[in-house]
C-alpha positions in Angstrom: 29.2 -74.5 104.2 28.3 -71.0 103.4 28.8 -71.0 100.1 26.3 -74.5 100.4 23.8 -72.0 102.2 24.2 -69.1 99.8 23.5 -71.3 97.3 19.8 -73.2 98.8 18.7 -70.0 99.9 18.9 -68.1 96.5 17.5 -71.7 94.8 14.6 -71.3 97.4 13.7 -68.1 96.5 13.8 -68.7 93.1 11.4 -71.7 93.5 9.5 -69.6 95.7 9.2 -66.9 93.2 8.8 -69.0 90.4 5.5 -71.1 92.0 3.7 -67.4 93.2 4.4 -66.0 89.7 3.2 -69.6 88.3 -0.2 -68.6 90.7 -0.8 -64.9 89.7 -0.7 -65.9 85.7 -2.9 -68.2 86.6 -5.5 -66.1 89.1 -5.4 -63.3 85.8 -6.0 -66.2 83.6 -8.8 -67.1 85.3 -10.1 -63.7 86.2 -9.9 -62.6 82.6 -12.0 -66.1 81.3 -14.5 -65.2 84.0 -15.3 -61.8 83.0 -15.2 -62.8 79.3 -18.1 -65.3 80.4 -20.1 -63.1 81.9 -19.8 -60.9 79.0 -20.7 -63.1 76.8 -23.4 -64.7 78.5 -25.3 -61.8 79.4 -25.3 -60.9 75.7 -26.8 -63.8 74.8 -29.8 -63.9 77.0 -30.5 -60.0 75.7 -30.5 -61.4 72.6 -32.8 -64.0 73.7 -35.2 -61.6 75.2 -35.3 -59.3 72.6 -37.7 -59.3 69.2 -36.4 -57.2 66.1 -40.4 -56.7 64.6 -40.8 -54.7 61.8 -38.3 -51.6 62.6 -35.6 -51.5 60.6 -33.0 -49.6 63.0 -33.9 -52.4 65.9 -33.3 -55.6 63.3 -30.4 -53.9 62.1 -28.8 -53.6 66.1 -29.8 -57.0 66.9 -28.1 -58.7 64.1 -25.0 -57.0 64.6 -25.6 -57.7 68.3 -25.8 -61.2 67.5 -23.0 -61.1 64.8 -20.7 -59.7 68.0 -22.0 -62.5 69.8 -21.0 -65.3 67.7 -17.4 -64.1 67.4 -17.1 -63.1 70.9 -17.9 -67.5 71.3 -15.3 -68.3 68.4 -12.3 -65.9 70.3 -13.3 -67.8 73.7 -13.1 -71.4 72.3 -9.7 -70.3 70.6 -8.5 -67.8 73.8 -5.6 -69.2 76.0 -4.0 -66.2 77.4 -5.7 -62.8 79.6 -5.1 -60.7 76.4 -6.9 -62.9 74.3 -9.9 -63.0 76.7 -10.0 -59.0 77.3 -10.6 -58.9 73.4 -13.4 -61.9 73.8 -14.8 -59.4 76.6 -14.6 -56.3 74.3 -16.2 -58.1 70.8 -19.6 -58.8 74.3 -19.0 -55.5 75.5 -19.4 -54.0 71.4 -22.6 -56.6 71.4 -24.3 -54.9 74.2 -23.7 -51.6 72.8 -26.1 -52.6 70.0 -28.7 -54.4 72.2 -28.6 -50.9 74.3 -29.2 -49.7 70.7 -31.8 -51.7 69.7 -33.7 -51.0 73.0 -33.9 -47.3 73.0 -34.4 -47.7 69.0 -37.9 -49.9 70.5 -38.7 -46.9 73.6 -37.9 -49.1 76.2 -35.2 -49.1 79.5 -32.2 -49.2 77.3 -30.8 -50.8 80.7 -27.6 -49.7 83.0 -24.7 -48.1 81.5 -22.2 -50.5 80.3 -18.7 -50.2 80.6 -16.5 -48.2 78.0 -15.0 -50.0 74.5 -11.5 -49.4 74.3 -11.9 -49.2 70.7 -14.6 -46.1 71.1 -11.9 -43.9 73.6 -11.7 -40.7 72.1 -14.2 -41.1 69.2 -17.3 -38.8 70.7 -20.7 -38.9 70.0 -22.9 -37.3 67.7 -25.2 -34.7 69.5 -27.0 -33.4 66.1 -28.3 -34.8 62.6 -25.5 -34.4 59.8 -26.0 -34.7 55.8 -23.8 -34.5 53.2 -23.5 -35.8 49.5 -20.0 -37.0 48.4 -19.7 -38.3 44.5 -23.3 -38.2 44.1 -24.4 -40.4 47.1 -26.0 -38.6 49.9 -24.9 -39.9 53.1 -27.0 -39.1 56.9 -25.9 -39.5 60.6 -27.2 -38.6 63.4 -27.6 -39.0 67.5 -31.1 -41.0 67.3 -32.3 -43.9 64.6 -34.5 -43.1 61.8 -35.7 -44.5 58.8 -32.8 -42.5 56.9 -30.8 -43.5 59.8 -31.3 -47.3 60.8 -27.1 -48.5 61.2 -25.8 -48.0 64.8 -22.3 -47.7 65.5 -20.9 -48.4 69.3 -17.8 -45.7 68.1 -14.4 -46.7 67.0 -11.8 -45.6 64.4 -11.8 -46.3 60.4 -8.2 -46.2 58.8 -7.2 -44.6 61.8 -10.1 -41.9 62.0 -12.3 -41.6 64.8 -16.0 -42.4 64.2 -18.4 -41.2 66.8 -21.1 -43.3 68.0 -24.6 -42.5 66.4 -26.6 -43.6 63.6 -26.1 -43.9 60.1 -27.5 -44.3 56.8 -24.6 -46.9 55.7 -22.4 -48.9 57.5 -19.6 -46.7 56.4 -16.7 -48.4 58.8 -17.3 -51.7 57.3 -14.5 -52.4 55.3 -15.9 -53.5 52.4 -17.8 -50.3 52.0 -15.0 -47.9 52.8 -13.2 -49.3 50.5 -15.7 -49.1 47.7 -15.9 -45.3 47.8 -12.1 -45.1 47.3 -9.1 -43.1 48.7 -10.5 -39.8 47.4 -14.0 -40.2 48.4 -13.4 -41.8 51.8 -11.5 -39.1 52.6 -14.0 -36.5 51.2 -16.5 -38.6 52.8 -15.1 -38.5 56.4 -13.9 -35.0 56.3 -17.8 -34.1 55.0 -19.4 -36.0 57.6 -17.3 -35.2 61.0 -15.9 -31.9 60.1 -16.8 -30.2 63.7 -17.9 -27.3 62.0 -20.7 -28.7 59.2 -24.0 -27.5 58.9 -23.4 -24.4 61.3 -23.6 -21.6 59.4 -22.1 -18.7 61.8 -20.3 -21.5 64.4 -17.0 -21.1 64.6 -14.5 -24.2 64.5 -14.8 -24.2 68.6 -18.7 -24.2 69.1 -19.1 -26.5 65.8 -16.7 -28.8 67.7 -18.3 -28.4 71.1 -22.0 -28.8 69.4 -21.0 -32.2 67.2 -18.8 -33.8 69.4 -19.8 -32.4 72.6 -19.5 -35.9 74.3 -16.1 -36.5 73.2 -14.1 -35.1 75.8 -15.9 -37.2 78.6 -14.4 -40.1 76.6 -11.1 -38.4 77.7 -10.5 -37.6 74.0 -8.0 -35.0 72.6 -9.9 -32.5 70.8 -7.4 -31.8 68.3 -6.3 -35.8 68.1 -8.7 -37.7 69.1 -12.4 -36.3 68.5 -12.1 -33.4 65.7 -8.3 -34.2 64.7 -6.1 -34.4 61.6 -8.4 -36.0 58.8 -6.5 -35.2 56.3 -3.7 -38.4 57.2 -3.3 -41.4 55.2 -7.0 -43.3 54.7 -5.2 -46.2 53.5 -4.1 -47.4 57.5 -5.4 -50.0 59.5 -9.1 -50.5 60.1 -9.7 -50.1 63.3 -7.1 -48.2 64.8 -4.6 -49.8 67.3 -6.9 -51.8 69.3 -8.8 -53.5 65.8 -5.4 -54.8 64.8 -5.5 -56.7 67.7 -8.3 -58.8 66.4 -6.1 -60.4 64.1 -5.5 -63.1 67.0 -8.9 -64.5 66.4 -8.4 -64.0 62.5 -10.7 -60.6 63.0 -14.7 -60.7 62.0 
């Protein structure tokens, strides 16, 4: 009889167990689908709202606002598990980045802050207008758009490099064109471009750090890893970094 007992108390507990774990997967599920939606949806009516006109920095942002917003759609027909939404949330999240973008590119209320990209931890912000010219192509960044400058970029990493948020003359962490400029000038491209101490004669490495990627360390960024780190590693990696490669779930953009 007590071995009978033993026995229906231990299967009780496992069915007990079993049906609340059974209910918390499904509470996150649902939790994670409903933030995706309102992600998502909320991008979409900013698109809605919003009219590119004639400058070239504010159609730029709102098509890649509205390119994040049609894959954000495909990952959350094809997302079936809480990861798979958080990276449905993230592509909306990136989206709103670049209506925010597009706003301030038009002079208007670039709207409340939005949360943080994972992808962007650690990758800074440029404070100050940079130049360079790498195998014969000049290439321009910089903290506001321009007409030299009309690509924004939310922040993130390329092969593994951090890529601050600002604006750019080329969309230089698509893959297509890293690729084109090849190992050699990608890496003499990058180091150029986001060496902490360019185009500050008299800075040392410290105050060219603090005055080109003074916003990094708010991000929680590692100045030597993170924001201003090793450049020299291998460009051939992953693009994206860590959290890109989890885009391959949805086939990536």
């Amino acid at each position: 009889m007590l071995l009978l007992l033993l026995v229906l108390l231990v299967g009780g507990a496992f069915w007990w167990w079993q049906k609340e774990s059974k209910a918390r997967q499904e509470r996150e599920l649902s939790d994670a689908a409903a933030e995706a939606r309102r992600w998502y949806e909320r991008l979409g009516g900013q698109i809605m709202n919003l009219e590119g006109g004639s400058d070239p920095a504010v159609r730029q942002a709102l098509a890649d606002a509205s390119e994040r917003y049609n894959a954000a759609g495909s990952q959350l027909e094809q997302a079936r598990t809480p990861h798979q939404y958080r990276l449905a949330r993230e592509t909306a999240l990136e989206g709103l980045m670049y209506v925010r973008a597009a706003r301030i590119a038009m002079g208007i209320d670039p709207g409340p802050d939005l949360p943080p990209l994972a992808a962007a931890q650690g990758a800074g912000q440029l404070t100050k207008e940079r130049s360079v010219e790498v195998q014969g192509q000049v290439y321009k960044a910089g903290p506001n758009p321009s007409e030299d400058t009309p690509y924004y970029y939310p922040g993130g990493r390329v092969h593994g490099r951090p890529v601050p948020a600002g604006w750019y003359s080329q969309p230089i962490w698509k893959p297509a064109l890293a690729g084109a400029a090849g190992a050699v000038g990608g890496m003499l491209l990058f180091n150029a471009l986001f060496s902490p101490a360019f185009a500050d004669p008299g800075y040392s490495y410290a105050a060219g750090y603090e005055a080109g990627f003074g916003d990094g360390l708010e991000h929680g960024g590692d100045p030597g890893a993170d924001a201003g780190g090793d450049f020299g590693g291998d460009f051939g990696g992953d693009f994206g970094g860590d959290f890109g490669g989890d885009f391959g779930d949805f086939g990536g953009f």
